[in-house]
N, C-alpha and C positions, 0 to 999 in steps of 0.2 A: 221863415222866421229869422229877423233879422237879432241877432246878439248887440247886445248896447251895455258900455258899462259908462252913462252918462253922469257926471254928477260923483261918481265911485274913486275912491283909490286905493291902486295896486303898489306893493312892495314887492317886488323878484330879486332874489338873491340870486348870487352867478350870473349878474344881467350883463355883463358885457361878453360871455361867452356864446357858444352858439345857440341851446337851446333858451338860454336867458334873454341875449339880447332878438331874439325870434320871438319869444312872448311878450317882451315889452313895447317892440312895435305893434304885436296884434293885439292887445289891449289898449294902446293906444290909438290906433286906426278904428279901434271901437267907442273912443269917446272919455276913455278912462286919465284920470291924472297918474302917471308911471314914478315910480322910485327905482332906481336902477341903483342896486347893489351891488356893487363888486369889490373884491379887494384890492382889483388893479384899479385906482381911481381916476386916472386919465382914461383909458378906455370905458369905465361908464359916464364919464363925463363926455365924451364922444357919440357913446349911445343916445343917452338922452339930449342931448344939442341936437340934434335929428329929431324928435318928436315935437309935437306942439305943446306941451304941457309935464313937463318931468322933472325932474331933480335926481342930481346925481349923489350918490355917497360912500365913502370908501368906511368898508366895512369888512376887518377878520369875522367872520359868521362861530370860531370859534370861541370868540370871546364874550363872554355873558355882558360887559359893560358895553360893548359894541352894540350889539343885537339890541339891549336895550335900547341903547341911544335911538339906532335908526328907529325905533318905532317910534319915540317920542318925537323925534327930528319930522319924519311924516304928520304928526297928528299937527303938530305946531304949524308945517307950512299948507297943509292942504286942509284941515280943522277935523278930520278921522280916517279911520284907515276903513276898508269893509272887502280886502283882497290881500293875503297874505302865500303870497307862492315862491314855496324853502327849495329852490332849485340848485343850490350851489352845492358842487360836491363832486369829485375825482376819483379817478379808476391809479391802482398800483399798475406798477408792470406787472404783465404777466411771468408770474413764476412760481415754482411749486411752493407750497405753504411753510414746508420743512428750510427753506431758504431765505423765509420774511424774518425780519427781524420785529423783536421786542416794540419798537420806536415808529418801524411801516405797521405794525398795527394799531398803535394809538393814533396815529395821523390818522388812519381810514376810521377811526371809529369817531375820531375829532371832527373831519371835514363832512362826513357822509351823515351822520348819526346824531352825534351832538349836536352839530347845527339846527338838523330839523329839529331838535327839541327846545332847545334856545329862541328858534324862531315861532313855535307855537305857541311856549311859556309867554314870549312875551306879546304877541298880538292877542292872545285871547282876550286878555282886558281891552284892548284897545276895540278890539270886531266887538264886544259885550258894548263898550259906549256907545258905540255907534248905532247899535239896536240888531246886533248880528252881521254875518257875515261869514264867510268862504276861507277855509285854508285846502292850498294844492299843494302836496310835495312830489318832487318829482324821483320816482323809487329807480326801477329795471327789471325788465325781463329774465336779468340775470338773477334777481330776489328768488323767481319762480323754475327757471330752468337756467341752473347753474353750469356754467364751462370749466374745465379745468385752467391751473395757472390764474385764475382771479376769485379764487377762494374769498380771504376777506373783503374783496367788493363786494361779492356775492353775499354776505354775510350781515356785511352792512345794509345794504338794499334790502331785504329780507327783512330786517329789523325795520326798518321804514314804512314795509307795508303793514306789521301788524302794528306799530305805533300808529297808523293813519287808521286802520280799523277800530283799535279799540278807543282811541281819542273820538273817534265820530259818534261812540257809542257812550264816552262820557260828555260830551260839550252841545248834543243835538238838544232842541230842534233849533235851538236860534244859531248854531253855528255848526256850517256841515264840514267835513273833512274828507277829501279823495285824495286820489295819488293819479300818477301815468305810471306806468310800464315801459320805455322806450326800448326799443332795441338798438342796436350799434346806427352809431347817424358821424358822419363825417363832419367831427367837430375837435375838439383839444382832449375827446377821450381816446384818437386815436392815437396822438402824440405820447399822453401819457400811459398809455396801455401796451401799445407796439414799438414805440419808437423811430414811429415814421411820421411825416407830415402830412402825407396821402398816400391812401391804398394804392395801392397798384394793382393792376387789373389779377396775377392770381389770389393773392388776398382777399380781393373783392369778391370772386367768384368762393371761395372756401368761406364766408361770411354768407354769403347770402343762398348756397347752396338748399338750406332748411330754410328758408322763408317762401311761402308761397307767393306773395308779391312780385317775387325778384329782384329786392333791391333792398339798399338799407335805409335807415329812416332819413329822412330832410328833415333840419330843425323845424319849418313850419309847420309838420305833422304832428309835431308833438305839442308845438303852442298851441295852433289849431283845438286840440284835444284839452290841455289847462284851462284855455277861454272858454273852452264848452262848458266844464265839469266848473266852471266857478261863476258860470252866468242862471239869469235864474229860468232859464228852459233847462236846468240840469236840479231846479230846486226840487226835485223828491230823492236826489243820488246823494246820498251819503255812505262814506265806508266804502265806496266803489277805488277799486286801483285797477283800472284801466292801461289791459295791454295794447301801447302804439306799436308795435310790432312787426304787422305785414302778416300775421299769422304763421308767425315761428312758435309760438307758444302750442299751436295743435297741432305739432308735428311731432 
């Protein structure tokens, strides 16, 4: 079964990062018109110069006039939207909770949290015009098997997945709503979570120790998984938050 999202267009928030700009190529190698969101807007304007068919826009995802804009910014240049995936969103350093400040936790609950809700608020109207349509957010493994030292990620994520449950269960049938699960993938959440650029090979082994795959995620595993769950060989999954994981999660 071949996926096609011909004719369709996708908004990915986070698109110039690794799991964003990874889905916004595989949506667009499938046919799809891409919006690449980012708040760095020369690197999504980077991403999207690279695809056949995109637009770039620079976008705080924590800002309600923002999030607006980019939807109406989409319906205008491609005529609707019918793919809304709320990918953008950062891990704290790790550190014990009793050490977060007041300030690191409204950030995590701004970028991780708020976002997705900003982003569903405002595409529902827009998937409603278009005669339905797909929201993905992208949550974490962390939602579901939480590590120490990234409490409120974990916390935030967590909140993600039951927002993406219960929205599926207020906005179906014309509009379905999943999530991914990712596990740790060598991207700018190791930056911002470790303080490294790359793991290095003991890290990597104490990372990947509990996953049965043996290895950590590659952004295309998780786009791979977005494109599936928002194409319509996924049209009876609703409410599903799929763990890309490697099967850390049943260990």
């Amino acid at each position: 079964m071949e996926i096609s999202f011909e004719n369709r267009t996708v908004i990915v928030t986070g698109g110039a990062g690794g799991f964003g700009s990874a889905t916004a190529r595989t949506f667009a190698a499938a046919g799809a018109n891409v919006v690449v969101s980012d708040v760095d807007g020369d690197r999504a304007k980077k991403v999207a110069d690279d695809l056949p068919s995109a637009l770039a826009v620079t976008t705080d995802v924590t800002d309600p006039d923002a999030m607006h804009e980019l939807v109406a910014v989409t319906e205008k240049r491609f005529g609707a939207l019918h793919v809304m995936v709320n990918n953008a969103g950062l891990p704290h350093r790790s550190v014990p909770l009793a050490d977060m400040t007041v300030d690191d936790v409204d950030f995590q609950h701004a970028v991780n949290l708020r976002s997705v809700f900003l982003g569903c608020k405002f595409a529902i109207p827009a998937l409603t015009r278009a005669g339905g349509g797909v929201i993905v957010n992208t949550a974490s493994i962390a939602g579901k098997r939480p590590r120490p030292g990234m409490v409120m990620y974990n916390a935030t994520k967590g909140a993600v997945i039951t927002l993406t449950r219960g929205l599926a269960a207020e906005v179906g049938p014309s509009i379905r709503v999943n999530a991914v699960n990712p596990v740790v993938s060598q991207t700018g959440f190791i930056k911002n979570a470790l303080g490294i650029d790359e793991l290095d090979e003991q890290s990597r082994a104490a990372l990947t120790a509990n996953i049965p795959m043996g290895r950590i995620a590659a952004p295309e595993d998780v786009a791979s998984a977005i494109a599936f769950l928002a194409s319509d060989q996924a049209g009876f999954l609703t409410g599903v938050c799929l763990d890309v994981d490697g099967g850390r999660s049943i260990q």
